[in-house]
C-alpha positions in Angstrom: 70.0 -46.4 79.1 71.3 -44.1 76.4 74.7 -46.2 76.1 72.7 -49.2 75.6 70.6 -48.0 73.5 73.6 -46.8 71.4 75.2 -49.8 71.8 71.9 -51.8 70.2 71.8 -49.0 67.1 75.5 -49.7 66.6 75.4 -53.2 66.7 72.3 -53.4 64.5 73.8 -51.3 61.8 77.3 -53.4 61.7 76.1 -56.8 62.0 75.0 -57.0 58.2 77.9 -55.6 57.1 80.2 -57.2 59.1 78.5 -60.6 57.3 78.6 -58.9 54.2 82.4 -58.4 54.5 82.4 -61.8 56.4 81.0 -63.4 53.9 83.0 -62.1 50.6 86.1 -62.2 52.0 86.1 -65.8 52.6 85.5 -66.3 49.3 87.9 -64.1 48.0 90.0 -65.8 50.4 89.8 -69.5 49.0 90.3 -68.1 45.5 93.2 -66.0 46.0 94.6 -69.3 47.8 93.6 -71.2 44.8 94.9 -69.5 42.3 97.8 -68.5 43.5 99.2 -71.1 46.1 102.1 -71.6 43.6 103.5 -68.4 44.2 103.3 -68.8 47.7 100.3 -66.9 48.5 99.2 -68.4 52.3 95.2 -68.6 53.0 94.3 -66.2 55.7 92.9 -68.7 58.9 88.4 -68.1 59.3 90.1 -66.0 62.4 92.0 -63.9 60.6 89.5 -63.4 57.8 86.4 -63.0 60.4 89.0 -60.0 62.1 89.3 -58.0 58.8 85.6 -58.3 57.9 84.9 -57.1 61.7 87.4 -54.2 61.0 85.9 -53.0 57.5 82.8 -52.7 59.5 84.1 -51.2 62.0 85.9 -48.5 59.7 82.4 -48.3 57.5 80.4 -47.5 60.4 83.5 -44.9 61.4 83.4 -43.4 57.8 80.3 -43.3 57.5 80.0 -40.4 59.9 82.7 -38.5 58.4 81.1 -35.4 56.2 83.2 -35.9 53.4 82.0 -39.1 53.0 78.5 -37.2 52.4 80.0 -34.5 50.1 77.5 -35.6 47.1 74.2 -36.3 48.8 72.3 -33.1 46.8 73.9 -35.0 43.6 72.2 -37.9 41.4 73.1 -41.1 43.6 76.2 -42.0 40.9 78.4 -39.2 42.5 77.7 -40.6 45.8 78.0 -44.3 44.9 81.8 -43.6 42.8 83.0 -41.7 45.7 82.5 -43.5 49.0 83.6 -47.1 46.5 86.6 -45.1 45.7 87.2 -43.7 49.5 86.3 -47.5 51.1 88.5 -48.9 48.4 91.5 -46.8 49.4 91.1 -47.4 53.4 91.2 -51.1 52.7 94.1 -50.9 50.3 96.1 -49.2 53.2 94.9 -51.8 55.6 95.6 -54.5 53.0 99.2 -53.4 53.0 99.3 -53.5 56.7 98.0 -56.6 56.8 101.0 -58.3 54.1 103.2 -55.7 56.0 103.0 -57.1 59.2 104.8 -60.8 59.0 108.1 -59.2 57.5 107.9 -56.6 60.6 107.6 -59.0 63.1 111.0 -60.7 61.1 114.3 -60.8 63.0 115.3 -57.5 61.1 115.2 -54.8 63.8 115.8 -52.1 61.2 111.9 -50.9 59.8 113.8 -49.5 56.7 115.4 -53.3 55.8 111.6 -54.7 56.6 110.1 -52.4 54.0 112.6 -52.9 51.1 112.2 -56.7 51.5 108.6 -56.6 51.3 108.4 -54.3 48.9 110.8 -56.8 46.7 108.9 -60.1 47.7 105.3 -59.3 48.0 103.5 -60.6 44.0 102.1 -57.4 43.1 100.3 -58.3 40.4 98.8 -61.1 43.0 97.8 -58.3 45.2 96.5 -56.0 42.5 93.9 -58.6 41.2 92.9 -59.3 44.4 92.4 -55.6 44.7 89.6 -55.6 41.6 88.0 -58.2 43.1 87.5 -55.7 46.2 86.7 -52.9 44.2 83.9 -54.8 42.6 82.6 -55.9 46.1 83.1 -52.4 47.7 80.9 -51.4 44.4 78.5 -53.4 45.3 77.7 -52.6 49.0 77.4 -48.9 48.2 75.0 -49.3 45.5 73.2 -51.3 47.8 74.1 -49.5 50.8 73.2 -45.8 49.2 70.0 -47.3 47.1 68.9 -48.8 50.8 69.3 -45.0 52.6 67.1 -43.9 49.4 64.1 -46.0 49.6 63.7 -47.1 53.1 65.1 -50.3 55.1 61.0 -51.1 55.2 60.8 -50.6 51.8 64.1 -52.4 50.6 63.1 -55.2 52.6 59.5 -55.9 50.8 61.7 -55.9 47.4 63.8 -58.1 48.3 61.7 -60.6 50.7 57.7 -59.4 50.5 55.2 -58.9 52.5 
């Protein structure tokens, strides 16, 4: 009973960020596709997208019980709020790098050395930077929401938003 009843918590406290991410990065998806289709940028499939939202949640909810993560919580909820956006926005940078990383792996080249100086010299940078701000904005968002939410109460947060 304990496992399911960990399995429920877990589940419950993903979901909505899991839509969140869900969510956001579709959109970000159809506008990096938009904008930049001319330099070749390809739109990620719902699959793919639906993946990497279930995967920021999954790393959130893994994060989220690391203490450094908490290393401001006796501090004004600013300290908090800047250093878990910085610390999400870093993990996803990695994984965004893994993620354009991971088609010129799979190349013909067997040699990892060769894969990483060709993508290094054909990925847009500037492309993938943008598109980086745009995720640092969201990321800001959640944790304001996210932190303001562990403040005042699910219960509480839920009448502001929705009523009685």
């Amino acid at each position: 009973m304990k496992i399911l009843h960990w399995m429920r918590r877990a589940i419950i406290h993903v979901l909505p960020i899991f839509f969140f991410f869900l969510f956001f990065f579709t959109l970000i998806n159809w506008i990096e596709s938009a904008l930049f289709e001319k330099n070749g940028i390809q739109r990620f499939s719902f699959i793919q997208v639906a993946f990497a939202a279930a995967l920021i949640a999954k790393i959130v909810l893994v994060v989220d019980h690391l203490p450094m993560v908490h290393r401001f919580r006796k501090k004004p909820l600013v300290y908090s709020v800047l250093w878990k956006t910085f610390f999400y926005w870093i993990i996803l940078f990695c994984v965004r790098l893994l993620i354009r990383f991971i088609p010129f792996f799979w190349d013909d080249t067997k040699h990892l050395g060769d894969d990483i100086s060709y993508f290094l010299d054909h990925v847009e940078w500037n492309v993938f930077f943008s598109i980086q701000g745009y995720y640092l904005m969201l990321l800001f968002i959640f944790v304001v929401f996210q932190e303001l939410i562990s403040k005042i109460g699910v219960k509480k947060a839920r009448e502001l938003f929705f009523g009685k």
